[in-house]
C-alpha positions in Angstrom: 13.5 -1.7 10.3 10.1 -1.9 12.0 9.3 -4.8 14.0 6.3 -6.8 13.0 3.2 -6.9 15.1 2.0 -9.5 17.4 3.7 -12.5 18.8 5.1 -14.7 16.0 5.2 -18.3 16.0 8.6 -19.9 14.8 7.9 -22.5 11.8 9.5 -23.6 8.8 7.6 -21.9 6.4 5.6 -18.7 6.6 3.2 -16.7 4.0 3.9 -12.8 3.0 1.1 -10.9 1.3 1.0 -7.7 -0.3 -1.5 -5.1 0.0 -2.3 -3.1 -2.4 -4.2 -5.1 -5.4 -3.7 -8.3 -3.8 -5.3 -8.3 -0.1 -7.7 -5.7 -1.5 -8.8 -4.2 -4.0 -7.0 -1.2 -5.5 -4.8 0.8 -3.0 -5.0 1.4 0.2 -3.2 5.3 -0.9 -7.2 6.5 -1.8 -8.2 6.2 1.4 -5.7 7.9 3.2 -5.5 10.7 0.7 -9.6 11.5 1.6 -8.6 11.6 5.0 -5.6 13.9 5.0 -7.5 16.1 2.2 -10.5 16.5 5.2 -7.5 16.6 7.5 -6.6 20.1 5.6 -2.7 18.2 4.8 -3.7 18.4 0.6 -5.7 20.2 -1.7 -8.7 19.2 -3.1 -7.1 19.4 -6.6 -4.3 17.1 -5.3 -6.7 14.7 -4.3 -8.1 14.7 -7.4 -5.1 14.0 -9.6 -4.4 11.1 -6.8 -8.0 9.8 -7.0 -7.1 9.2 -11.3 -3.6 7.4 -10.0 -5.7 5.2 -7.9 -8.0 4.1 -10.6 -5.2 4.0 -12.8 -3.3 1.8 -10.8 -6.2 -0.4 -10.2 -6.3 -0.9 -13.9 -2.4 -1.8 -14.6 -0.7 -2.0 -11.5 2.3 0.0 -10.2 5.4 1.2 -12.0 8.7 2.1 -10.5 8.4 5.6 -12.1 4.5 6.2 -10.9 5.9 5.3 -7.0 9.1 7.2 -6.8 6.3 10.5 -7.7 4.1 9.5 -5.0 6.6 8.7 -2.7 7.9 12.1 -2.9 5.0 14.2 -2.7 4.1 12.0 0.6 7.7 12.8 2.1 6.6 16.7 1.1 3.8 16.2 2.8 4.8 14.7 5.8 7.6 16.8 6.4 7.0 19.2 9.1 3.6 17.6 10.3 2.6 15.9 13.7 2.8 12.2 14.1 0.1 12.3 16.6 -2.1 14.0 13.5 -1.4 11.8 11.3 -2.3 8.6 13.7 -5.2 10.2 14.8 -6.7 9.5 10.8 -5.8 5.6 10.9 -9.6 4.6 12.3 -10.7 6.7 9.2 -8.4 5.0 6.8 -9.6 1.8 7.8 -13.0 2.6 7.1 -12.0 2.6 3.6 -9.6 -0.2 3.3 -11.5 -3.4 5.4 -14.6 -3.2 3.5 -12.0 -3.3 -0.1 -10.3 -6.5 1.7 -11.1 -9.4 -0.5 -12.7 -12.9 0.9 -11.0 -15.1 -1.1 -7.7 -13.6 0.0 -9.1 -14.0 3.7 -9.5 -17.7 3.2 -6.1 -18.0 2.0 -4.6 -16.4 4.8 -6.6 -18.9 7.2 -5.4 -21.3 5.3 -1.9 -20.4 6.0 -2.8 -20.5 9.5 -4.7 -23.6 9.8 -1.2 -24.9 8.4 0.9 -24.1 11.0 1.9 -21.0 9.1 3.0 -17.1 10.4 0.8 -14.7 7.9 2.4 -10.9 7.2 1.4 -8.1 5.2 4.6 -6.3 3.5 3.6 -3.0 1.8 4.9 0.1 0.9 2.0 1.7 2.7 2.8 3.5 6.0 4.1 1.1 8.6 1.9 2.1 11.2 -1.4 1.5 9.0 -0.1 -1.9 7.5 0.4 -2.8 11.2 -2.7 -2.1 12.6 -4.2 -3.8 9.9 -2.3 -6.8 10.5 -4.4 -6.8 13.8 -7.5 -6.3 13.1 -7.4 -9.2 10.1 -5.9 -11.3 13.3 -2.5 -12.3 11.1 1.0 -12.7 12.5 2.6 -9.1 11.6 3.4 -6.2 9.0 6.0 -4.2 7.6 5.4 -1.4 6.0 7.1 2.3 5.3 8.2 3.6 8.0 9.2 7.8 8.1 11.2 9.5 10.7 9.8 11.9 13.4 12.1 14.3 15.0 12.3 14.6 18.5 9.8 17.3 18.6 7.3 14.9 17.7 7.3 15.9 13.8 7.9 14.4 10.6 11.3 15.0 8.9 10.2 14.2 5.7 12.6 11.4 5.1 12.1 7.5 5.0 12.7 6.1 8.6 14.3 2.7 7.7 13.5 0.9 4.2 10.9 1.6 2.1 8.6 -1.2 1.5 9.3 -1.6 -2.3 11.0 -4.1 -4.3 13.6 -5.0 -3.0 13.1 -3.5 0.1 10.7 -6.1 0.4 12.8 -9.2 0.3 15.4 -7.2 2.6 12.7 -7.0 5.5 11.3 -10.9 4.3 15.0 -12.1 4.3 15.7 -10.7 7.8 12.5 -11.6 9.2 13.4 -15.2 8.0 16.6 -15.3 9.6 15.4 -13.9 13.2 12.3 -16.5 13.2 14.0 -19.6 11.6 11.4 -19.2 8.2 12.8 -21.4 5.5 12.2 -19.1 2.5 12.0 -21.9 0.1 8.9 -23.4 1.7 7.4 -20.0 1.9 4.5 -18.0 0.2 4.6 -14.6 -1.1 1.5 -13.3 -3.1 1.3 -10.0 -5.0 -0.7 -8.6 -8.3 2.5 -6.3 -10.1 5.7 -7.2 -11.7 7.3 -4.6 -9.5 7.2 -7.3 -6.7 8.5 -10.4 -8.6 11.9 -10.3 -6.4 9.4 -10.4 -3.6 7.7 -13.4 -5.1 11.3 -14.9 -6.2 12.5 -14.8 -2.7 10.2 -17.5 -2.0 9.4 -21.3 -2.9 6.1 -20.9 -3.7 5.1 -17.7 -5.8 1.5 -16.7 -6.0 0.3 -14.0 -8.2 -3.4 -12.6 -7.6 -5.1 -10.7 -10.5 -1.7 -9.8 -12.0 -1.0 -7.1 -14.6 0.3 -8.4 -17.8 4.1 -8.5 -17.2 3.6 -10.3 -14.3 0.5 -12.7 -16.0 3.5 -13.6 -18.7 6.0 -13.9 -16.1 4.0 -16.5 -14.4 2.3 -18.3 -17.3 6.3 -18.9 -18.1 7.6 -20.2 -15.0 4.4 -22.5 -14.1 3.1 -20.1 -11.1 -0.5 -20.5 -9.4 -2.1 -17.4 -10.9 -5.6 -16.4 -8.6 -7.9 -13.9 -10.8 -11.4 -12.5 -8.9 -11.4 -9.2 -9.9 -13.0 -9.0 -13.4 -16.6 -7.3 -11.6 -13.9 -4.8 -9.9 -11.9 -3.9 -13.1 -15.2 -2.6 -15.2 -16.4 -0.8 -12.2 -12.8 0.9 -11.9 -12.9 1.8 -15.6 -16.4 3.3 -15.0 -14.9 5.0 -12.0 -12.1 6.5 -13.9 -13.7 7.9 -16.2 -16.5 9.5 -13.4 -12.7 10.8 -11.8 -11.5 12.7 -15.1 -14.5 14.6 -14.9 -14.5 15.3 -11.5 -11.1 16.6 -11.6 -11.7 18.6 -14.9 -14.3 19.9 -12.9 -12.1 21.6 -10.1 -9.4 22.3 -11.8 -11.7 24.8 -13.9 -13.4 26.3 -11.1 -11.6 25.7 -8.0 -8.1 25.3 -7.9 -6.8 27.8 -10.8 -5.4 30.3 -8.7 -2.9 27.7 -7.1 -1.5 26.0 -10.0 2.2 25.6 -9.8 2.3 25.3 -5.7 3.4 22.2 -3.5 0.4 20.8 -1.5 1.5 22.0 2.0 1.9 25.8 0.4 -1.5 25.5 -0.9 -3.0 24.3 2.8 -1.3 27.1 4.3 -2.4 29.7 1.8 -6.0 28.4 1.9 -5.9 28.6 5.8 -4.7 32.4 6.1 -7.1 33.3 3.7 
């Protein structure tokens, strides 16, 4: 599993944040996907259809079904391309995501620390991303999704540990806890989707941040802190979404015909001989 970043100071209780719709707003995925589409890794039409999953999922939240897809075109993706090409687009992911990073979850975090507590981001995002971000918000570490390189210094295209995701989450949280003598119980964990409740089960003290509605209900139920923020964010994502459909029925008409039916990478390489 990937070690966490920065020094991390032993206490009895420690806060775990995800990322995606919870530390900021919508995903951290859109992002990344502009910068490996200028980065000549996807297709502009791919980029589209991921643009509608990002508003999407800014709207309702993840499913298990909706991640297992993306998760597999990323591992396509990957597979066969440099590590040192993919690092070298982090300072242009970040670009995207700090400015999305929301200030009331910044005040929580300081509060964490003020208490005496280690802060962490866990996300299913790539690990080297969630823990560079970790820096730069000045928190105690992050885990996120790590994928293998070979020894020539290229992606495999396979998961390099556990992925960040349900209950790979409260794998990582759960050994993390046991190396640093964290007391789960008297722990925070704070997500916005029902795909993370064992995340927020593993802990004491659950905290769900402009939650979809399974997870609304869930918490309503068992007497969780609910935070909500995001009500400006949601009508300019529905605005957005519907600015994305068009967009993409744009290009699909009178760009990327010719390619229907190819993965991303064959698309790249046929645009690139051409």
């Amino acid at each position: 599993m990937p070690e966490a970043v920065g020094e991390v100071v032993e206490g009895r209780s420690a806060a775990f944040f995800d990322l995606d719709r919870t530390l900021m707003a919508g995903s951290s995925g859109l992002p990344w996907a502009r910068a490996a589409t200028k980065a000549g890794l996807v297709s502009r039409r791919q980029m589209a259809r991921w643009g509608v999953d990002a508003l999407r999922f800014r709207l309702r939240g993840s499913t298990d079904e909706a991640t297992e897809k993306l998760l597999a075109e990323i591992k396509l993706i990957f597979r066969g391309t440099s590590a040192r090409q993919i690092s070298r687009m982090a300072p242009e992911v970040l670009v995207g995501v700090l400015p999305r990073i929301y200030p009331e979850m910044l005040e929580e975090v300081y509060a964490h620390q003020d208490a005496g507590r280690p802060t962490f981001i866990l996300s299913a995002a790539g690990d080297e991303l969630v823990r560079l971000l970790a820096r730069i918000l000045y928190m105690d570490g992050g885990i996120g999704t790590a994928y293998e390189i070979g020894e020539d210094g290229l992606f495999t295209g396979e998961i390099g540990g556990t992925f960040m995701y349900g209950e790979g989450k409260v794998e990582a949280m759960r050994r993390f806890a046991a190396e640093h003598a964290i007391d789960l119980q008297a722990s925070y964990a704070y997500s916005d989707s029902a795909s993370d409740l064992p995340m927020l089960r593993a802990v004491g003290n659950p905290v769900v941040v402009n939650p979809d509605e399974d997870l609304a209900r869930i918490a309503r139920d068992q007497g969780w802190r609910v935070m909500r923020f995001e009500k400006l964010g949601r009508r300019l994502a529905i605005a957005g979404f519907t600015l994305v459909l068009a967009v993409a029925g744009l290009l699909g008409r009178h760009r990327i015909g010719p390619w229907k039916g190819q993965t991303s990478r064959s698309r790249v390489l046929r645009a690139r001989r051409s």
